[in-house]
SEKE-15735 format. One record per residue (C-alpha): residue number from 0; residue in one letter; chain; x, y, z. Coordinates in nm, 4 decimals. Example, Ala and Ser with C-alpha at 12.3 -4.5 7.8 and 13.67 -1.06 7.14 Angstrom:
<pts>
{0; "A"; "A"; {1.2300; -0.4500; 0.7800}}
{1; "S"; "A"; {1.3670; -0.1060; 0.7140}}
</pts>
This chain:
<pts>
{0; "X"; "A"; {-0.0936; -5.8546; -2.7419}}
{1; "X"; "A"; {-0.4447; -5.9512; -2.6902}}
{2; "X"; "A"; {-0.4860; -6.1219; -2.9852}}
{3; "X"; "A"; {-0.1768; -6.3262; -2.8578}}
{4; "X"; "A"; {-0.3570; -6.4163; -2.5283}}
{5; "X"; "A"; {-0.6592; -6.4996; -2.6484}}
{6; "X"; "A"; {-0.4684; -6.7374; -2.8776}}
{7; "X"; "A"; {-0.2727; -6.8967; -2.6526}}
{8; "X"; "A"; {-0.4259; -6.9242; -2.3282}}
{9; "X"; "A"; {-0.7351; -7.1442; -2.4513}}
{10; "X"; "A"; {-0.4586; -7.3937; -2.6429}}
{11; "X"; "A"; {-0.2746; -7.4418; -2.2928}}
{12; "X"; "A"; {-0.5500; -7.4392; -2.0642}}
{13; "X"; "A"; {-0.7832; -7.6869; -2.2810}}
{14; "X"; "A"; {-0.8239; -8.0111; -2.1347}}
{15; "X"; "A"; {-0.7813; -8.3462; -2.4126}}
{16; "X"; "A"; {-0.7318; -8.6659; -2.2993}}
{17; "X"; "A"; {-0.3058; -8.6655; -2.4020}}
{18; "X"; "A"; {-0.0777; -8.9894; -2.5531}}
{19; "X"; "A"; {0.1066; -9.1364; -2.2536}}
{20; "X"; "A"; {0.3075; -9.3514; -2.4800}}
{21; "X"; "A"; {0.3291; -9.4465; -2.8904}}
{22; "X"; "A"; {0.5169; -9.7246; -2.9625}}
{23; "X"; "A"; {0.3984; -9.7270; -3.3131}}
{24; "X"; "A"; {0.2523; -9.4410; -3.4662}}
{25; "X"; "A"; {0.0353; -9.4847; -3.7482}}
{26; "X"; "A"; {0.1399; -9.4457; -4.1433}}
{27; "X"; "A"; {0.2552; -9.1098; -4.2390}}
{28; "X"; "A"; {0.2183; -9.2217; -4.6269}}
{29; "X"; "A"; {0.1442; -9.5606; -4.6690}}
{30; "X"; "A"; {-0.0545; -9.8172; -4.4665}}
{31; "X"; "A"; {-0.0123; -10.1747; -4.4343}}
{32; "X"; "A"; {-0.2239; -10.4735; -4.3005}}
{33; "X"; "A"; {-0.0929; -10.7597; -4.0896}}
{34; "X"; "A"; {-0.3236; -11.0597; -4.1472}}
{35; "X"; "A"; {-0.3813; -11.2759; -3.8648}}
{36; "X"; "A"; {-0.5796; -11.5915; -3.9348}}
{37; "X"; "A"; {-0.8074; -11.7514; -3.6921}}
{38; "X"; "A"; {-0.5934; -11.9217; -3.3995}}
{39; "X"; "A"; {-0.3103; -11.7159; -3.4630}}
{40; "X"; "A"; {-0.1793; -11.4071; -3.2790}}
{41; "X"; "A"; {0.0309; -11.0973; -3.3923}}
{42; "X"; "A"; {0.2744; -10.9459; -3.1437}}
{43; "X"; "A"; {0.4951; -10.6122; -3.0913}}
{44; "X"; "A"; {0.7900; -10.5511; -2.8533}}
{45; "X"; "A"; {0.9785; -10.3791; -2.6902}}
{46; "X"; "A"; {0.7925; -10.0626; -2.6029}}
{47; "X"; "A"; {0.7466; -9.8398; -2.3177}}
{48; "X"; "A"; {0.4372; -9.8090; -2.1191}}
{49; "X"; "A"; {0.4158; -9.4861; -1.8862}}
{50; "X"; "A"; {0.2409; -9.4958; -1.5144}}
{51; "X"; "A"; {-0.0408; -9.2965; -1.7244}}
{52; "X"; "A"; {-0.0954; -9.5602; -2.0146}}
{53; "X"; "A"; {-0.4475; -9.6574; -1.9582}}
{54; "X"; "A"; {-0.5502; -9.7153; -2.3159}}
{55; "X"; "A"; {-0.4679; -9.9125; -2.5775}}
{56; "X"; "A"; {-0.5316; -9.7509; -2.8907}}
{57; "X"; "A"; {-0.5089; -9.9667; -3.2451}}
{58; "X"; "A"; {-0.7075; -10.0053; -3.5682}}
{59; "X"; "A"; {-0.8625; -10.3787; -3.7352}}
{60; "X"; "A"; {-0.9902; -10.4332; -4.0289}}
{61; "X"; "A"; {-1.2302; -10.7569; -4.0788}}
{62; "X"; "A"; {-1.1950; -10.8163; -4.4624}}
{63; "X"; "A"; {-1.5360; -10.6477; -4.5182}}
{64; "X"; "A"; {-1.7142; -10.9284; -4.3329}}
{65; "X"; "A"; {-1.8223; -10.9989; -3.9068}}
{66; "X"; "A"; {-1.5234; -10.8563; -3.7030}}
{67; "X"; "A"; {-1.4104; -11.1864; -3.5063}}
{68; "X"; "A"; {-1.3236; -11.1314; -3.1277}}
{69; "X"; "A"; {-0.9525; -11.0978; -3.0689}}
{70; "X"; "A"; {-0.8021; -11.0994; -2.6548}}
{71; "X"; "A"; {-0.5478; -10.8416; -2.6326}}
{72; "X"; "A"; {-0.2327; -10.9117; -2.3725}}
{73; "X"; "A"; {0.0163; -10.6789; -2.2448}}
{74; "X"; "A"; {0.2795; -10.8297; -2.0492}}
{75; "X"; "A"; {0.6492; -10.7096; -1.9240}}
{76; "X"; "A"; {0.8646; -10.7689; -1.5716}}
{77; "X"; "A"; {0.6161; -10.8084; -1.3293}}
{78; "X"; "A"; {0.3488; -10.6095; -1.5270}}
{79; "X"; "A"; {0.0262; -10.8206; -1.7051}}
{80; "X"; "A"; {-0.3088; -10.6486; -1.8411}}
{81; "X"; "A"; {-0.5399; -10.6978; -2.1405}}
{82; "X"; "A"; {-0.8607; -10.7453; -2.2515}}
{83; "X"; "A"; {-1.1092; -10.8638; -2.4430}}
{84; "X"; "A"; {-1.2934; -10.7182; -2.8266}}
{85; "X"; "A"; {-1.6122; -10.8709; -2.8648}}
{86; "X"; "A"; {-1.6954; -10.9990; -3.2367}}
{87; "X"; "A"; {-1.8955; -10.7965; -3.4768}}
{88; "X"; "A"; {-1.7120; -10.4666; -3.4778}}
{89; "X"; "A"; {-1.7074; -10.2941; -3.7995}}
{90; "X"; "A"; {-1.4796; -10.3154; -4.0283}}
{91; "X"; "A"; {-1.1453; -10.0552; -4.0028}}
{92; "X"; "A"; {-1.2668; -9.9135; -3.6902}}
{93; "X"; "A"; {-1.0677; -9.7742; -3.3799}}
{94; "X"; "A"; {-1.0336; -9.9581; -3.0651}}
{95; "X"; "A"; {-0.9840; -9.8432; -2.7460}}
{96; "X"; "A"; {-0.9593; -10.0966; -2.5183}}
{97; "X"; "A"; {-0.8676; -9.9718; -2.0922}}
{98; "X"; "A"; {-0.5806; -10.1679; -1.9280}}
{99; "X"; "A"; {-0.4367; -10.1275; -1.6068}}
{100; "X"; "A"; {-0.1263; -9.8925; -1.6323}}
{101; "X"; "A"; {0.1875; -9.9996; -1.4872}}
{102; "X"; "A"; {0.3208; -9.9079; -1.1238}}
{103; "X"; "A"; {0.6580; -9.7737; -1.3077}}
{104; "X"; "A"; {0.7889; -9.7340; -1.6683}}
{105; "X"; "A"; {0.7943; -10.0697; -1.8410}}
{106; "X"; "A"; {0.9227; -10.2546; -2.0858}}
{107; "X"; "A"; {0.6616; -10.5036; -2.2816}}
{108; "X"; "A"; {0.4876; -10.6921; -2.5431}}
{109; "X"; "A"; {0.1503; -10.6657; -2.6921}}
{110; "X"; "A"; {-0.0254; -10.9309; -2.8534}}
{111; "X"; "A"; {-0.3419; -10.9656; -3.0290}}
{112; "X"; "A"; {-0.4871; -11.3661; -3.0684}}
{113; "X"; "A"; {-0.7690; -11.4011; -3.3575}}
{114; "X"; "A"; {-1.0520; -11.5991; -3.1361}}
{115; "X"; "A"; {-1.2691; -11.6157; -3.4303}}
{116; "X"; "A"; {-1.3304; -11.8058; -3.6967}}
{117; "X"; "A"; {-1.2514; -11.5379; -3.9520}}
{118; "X"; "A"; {-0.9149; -11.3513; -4.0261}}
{119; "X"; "A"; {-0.8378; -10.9821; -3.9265}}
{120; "X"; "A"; {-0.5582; -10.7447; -4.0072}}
{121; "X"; "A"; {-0.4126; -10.4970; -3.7680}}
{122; "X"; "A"; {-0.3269; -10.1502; -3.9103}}
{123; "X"; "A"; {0.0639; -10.1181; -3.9619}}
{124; "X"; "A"; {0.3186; -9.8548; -4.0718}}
{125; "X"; "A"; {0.4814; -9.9736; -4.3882}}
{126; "X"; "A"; {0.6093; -9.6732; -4.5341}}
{127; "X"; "A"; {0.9591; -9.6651; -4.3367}}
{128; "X"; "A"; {0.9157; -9.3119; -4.2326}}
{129; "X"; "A"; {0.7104; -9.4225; -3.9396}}
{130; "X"; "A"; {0.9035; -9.7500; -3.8140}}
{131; "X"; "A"; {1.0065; -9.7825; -3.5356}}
{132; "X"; "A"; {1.1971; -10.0092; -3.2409}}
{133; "X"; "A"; {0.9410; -10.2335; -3.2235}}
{134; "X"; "A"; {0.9301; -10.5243; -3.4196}}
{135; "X"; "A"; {0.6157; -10.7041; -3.5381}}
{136; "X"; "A"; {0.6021; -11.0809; -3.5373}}
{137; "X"; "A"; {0.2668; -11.3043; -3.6352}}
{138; "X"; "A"; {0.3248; -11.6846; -3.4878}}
{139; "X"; "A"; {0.6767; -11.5743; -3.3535}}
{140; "X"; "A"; {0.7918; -11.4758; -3.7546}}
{141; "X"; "A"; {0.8901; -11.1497; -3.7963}}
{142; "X"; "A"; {0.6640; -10.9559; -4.0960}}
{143; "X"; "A"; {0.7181; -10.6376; -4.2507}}
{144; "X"; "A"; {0.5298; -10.3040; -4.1040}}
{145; "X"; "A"; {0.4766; -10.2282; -3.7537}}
{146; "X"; "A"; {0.1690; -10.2926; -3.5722}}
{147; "X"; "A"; {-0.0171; -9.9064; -3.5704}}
{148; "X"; "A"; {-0.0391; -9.9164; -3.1833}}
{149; "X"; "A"; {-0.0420; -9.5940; -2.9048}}
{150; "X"; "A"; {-0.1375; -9.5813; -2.5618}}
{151; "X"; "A"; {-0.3410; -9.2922; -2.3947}}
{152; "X"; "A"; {-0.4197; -9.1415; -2.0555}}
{153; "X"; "A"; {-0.7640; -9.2455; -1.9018}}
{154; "X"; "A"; {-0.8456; -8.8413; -1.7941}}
{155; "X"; "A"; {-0.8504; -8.5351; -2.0300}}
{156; "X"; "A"; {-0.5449; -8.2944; -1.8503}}
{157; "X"; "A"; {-0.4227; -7.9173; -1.9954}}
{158; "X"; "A"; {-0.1122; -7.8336; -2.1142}}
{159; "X"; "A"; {-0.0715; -7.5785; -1.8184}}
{160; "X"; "A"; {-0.1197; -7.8637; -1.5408}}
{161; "X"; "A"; {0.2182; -8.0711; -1.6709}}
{162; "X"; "A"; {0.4087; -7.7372; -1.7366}}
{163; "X"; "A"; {0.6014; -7.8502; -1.3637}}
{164; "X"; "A"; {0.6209; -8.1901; -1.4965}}
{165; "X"; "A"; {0.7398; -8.0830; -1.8553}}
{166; "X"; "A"; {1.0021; -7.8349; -1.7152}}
{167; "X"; "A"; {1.1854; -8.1134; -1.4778}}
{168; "X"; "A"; {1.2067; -8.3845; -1.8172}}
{169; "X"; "A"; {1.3536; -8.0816; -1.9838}}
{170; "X"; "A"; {1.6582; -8.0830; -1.7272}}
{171; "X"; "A"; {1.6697; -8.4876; -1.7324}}
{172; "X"; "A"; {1.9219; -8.4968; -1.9525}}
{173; "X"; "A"; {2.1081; -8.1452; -1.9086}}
{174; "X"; "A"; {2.4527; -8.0585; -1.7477}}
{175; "X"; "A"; {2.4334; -7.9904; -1.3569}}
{176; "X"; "A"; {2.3884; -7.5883; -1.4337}}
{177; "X"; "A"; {2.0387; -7.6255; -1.6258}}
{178; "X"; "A"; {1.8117; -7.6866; -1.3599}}
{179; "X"; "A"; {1.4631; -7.6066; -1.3126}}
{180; "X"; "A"; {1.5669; -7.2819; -1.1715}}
{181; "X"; "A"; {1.7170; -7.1328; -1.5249}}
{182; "X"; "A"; {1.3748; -7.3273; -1.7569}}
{183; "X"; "A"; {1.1459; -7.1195; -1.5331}}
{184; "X"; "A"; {1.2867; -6.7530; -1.5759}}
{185; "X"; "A"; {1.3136; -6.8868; -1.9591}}
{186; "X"; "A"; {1.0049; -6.9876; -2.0180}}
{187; "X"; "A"; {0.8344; -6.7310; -1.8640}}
{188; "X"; "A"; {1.0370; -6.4772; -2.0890}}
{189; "X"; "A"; {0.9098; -6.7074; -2.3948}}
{190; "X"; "A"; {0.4841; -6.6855; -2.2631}}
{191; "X"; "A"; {0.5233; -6.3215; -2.2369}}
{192; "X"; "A"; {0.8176; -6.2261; -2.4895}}
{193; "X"; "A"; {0.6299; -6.4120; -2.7700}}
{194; "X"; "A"; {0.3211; -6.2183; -2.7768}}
{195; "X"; "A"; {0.4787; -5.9159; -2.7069}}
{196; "X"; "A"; {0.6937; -5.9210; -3.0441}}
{197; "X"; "A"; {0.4475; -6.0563; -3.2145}}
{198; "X"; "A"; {0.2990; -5.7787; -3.1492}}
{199; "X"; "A"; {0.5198; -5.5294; -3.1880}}
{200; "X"; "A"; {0.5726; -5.6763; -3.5260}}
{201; "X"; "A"; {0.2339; -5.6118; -3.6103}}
{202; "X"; "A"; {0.2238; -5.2388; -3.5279}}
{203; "X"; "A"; {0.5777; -5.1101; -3.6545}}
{204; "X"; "A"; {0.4624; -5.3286; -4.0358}}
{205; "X"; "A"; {0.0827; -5.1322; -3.9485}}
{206; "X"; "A"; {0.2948; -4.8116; -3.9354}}
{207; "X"; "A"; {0.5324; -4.8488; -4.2021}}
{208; "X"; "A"; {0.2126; -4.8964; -4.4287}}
{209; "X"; "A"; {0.0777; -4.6456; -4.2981}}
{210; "X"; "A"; {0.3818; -4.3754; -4.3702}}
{211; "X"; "A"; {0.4608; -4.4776; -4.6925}}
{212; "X"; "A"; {0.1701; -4.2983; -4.8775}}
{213; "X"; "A"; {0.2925; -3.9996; -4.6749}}
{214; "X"; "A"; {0.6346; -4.0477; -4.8099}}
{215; "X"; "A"; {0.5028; -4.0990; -5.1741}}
{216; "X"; "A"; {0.3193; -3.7518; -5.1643}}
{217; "X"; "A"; {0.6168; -3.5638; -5.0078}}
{218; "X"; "A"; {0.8433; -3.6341; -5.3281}}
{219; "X"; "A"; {0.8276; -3.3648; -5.6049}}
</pts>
């Protein structure tokens, strides 16, 4: 049991900064490039953005040469943010560039214009396993892979502070008698029945080991 709590109490109650929304998550087994030469821009859509997305999370790669800058939009009904990556970033790193999150859930586009004189390719999914709704276009074509791109929350938060919030999605799309009032009593059974059997478990296999050396010396 107190093995249990010790397990699971730090893994809810640490604080990480949490994914409000991923559009396109990155390659599970293979990973593409979408060139984008100078002048030129690569866009995404349709995606989601959350209230929390306040960071736009995506990977470049400069060819092995001077990372040129690239302006970032975001736009959807009533909604417009960006920003700006300076040149010289090295080549295949992270960005994480802040935006200002939308008032509501959104729909939009993301687009990424090449300032510089030099090309750069944006990290894609190309392996099929990871595609998604979103469709990746460079100069309004449509190209194959989809642009590696997530959004994140702009404060670290613990799993136990959106336990309300998680419990009332749970019932979003649940007939009328699954409330909030029957996920409560539930999980409440599952944080204390789970480390409870687990270890129970461990003691009746601790004395089952235990009694079969006894049993082995009582035969004739």
């Amino acid at each position: 049991m107190a093995f249990a709590v010790f397990a699971v109490v730090p893994w809810a109650t640490e604080e990480v900064v949490r994914p409000a929304s991923i559009p396109s998550p990155t390659a599970l087994l293979e990973v593409g490039v979408i060139a984008v030469a100078p002048g030129d821009q690569a866009c995404t859509a349709p995606f989601v953005l959350t209230e929390r997305s306040a960071r736009a999370a995506f990977r470049m790669t400069t060819f092995a040469r001077r990372g040129s800058a690239v302006a970032v939009r975001i736009r959807g009904p009533g909604y417009r943010a960006g920003g700006r990556i300076a040149a010289g970033y090295a080549d295949n790193a992270p960005q994480l560039l802040p935006i200002r999150p939308p008032e509501r859930p959104t729909v939009a586009e993301a687009c990424f214009a090449n300032l510089g004189p030099r090309p750069i390719g944006l990290f894609a999914a190309a392996d099929g396993r990871s595609n998604s709704r979103s469709v990746s276009r460079v100069e309004g074509e449509a190209v194959d892979g989809d642009i590696a791109l997530a959004f994140y929350e702009d404060k670290p938060v613990s799993l136990v502070e959106r336990t309300p919030e998680i419990v009332e999605r749970m019932t979003a799309f649940r007939p009328d008698p699954v409330g909030t009032w029957l996920l409560w009593p539930l999980l409440v059974l599952v944080v204390l029945g789970v480390p409870l059997a687990m270890t129970w478990a461990i003691g009746a296999a601790a004395r089952a080991d235990g009694d079969e050396p006894s049993r082995r010396g009582a035969q004739p």
